[in-house]
C-alpha positions in Angstrom: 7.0 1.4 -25.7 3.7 2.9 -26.7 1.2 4.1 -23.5 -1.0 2.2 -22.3 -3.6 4.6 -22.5 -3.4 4.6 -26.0 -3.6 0.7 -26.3 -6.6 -0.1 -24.0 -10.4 1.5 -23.0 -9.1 4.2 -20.5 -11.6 6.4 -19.3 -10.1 8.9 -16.2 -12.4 11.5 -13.9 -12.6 12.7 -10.3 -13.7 10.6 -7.3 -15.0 12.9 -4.0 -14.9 12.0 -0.2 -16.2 15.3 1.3 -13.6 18.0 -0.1 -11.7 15.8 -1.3 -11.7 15.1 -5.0 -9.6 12.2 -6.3 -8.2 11.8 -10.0 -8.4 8.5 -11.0 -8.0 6.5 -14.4 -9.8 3.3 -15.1 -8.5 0.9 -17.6 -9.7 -2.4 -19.8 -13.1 -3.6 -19.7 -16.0 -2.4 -17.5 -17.0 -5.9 -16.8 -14.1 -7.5 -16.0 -13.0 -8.1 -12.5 -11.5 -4.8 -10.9 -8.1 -4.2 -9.1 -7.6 -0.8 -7.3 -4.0 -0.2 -7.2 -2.8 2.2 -4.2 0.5 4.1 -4.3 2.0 5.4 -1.3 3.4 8.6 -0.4 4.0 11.7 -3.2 4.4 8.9 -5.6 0.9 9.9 -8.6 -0.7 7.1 -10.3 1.5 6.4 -13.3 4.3 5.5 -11.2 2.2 1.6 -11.1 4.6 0.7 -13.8 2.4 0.1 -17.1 4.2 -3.3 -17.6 2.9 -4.2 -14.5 -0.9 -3.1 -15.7 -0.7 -4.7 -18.9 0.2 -7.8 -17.1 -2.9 -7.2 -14.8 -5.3 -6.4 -18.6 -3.8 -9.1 -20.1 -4.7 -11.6 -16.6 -8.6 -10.2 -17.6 -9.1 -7.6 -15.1 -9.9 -4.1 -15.3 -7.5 -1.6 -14.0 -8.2 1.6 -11.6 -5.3 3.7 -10.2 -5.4 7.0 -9.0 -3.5 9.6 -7.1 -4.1 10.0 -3.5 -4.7 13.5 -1.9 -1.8 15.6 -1.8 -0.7 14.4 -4.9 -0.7 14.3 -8.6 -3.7 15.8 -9.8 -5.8 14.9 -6.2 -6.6 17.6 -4.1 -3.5 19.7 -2.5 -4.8 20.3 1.2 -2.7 23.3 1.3 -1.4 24.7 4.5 -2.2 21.6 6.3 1.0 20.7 7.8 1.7 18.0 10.8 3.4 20.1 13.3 7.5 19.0 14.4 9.9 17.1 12.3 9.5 13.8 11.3 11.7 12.8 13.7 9.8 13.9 16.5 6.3 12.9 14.9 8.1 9.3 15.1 9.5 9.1 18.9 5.4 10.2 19.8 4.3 7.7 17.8 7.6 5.1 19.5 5.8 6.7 22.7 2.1 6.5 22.3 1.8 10.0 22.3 0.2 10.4 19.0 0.7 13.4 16.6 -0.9 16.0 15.2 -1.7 15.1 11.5 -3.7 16.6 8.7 -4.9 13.2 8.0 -4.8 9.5 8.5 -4.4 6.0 7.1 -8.2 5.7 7.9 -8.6 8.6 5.7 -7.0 7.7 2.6 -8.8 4.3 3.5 -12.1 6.1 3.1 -10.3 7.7 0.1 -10.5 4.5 -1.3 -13.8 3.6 -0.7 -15.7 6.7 -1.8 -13.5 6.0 -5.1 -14.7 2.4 -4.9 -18.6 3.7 -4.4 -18.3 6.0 -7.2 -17.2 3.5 -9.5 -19.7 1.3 -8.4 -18.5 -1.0 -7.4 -19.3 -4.1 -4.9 -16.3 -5.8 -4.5 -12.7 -5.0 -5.4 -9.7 -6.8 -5.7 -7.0 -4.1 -4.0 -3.2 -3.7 -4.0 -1.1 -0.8 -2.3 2.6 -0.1 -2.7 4.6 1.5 0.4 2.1 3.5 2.4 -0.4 2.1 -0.3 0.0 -0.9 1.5 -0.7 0.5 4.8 -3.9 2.2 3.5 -4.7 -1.5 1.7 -4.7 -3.2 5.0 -7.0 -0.4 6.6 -9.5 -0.4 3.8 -9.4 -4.4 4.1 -10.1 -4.6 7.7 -12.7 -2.4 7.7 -14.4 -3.0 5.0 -13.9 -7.1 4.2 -17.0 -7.5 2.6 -16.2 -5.3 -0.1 -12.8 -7.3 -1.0 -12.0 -10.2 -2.8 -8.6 -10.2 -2.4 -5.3 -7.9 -0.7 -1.9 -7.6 -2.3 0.6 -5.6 -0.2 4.2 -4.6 -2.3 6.9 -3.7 -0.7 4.9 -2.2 2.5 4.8 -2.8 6.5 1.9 -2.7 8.8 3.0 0.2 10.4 4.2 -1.2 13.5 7.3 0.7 14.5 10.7 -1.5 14.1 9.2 -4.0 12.0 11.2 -6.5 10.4 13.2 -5.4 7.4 13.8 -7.3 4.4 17.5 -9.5 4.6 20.0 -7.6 2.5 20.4 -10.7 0.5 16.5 -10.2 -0.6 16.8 -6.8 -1.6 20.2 -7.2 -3.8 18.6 -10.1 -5.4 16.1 -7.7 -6.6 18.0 -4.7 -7.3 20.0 -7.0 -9.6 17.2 -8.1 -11.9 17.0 -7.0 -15.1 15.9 -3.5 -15.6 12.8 -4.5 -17.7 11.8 -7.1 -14.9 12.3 -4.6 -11.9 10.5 -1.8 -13.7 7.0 -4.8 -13.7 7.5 -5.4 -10.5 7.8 -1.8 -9.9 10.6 -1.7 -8.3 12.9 1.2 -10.6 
């Protein structure tokens, strides 16, 4: 399959929200309609499955993904490390008790929004995978008058426990063909 890059107007560059710089690539037209795609945790921008993209170019809209800090070509906030396992961070949280982070959801939320200002941008349509979807539903809530529309894959609203998904659900889509699972970004 050839790139996408190399089929459609890309055009990448860096995003900042204080220290922070993002890496971001834009793709189709300028003027079409734009959908910010958020991945979650460690996972860099070209892991929104270019299927996926060209189904979104192909739909008329223009496509902007980028990595979030700590990851892919983002800034590295070195040395900033939550204190205590993850374990332990997650019975505080189970608690109430909070935990020391180097960042939060709201963060990465305003992550999204500087890279929404920079592109200038008045409204967005937005859609987060995994954590993505946490930091989806934080940019949506606080900022509704800059959204037309939320899509939340495969994500939880960060409420501890939540439901799961039946195991019936995920076989049926772990058993899809490969091609189908890799556009809905699921291998």
């Amino acid at each position: 399959m050839v790139p996408l890059s190399s089929e459609v107007p890309t055009r990448s560059g860096i995003a900042r929200n204080g220290d922070v710089e993002l890496f971001y690539e834009d793709l189709g037209n300028p003027g079409d309609p734009a959908v910010i795609l958020v991945m979650g945790v460690a996972a860099q921008l070209p892991m929104w499955p270019d299927g996926f993209c060209r189904q979104l170019l192909d739909q008329g809209y223009r496509v902007i993904r980028f990595d979030n800090r700590d990851c892919g070509l983002s800034t590295k906030l070195d040395g900033q490390k939550a204190p205590g396992s993850v374990q332990r961070r997650v019975v505080r949280y189970a608690l109430g008790m909070g935990s020391k982070v180097p960042y939060t959801l709201i963060d990465m939320a305003e992550d999204v929004r500087s890279l929404v200002d920079h592109l200038g941008l008045e409204k967005v349509h937005i859609a987060g995978a995994s954590m993505g979807g946490m930091i989806v539903q934080v940019f949506a809530g606080t900022y509704p008058e800059r959204v037309h529309s939320v899509g939340i894959i495969y994500s939880a609203t960060g409420r501890l426990f939540s439901r799961l998904p039946s195991w019936e659900l995920i076989k049926t889509a772990l058993n899809a063909p490969r091609e189908e699972r890799h556009c809905r970004g699921m291998a």
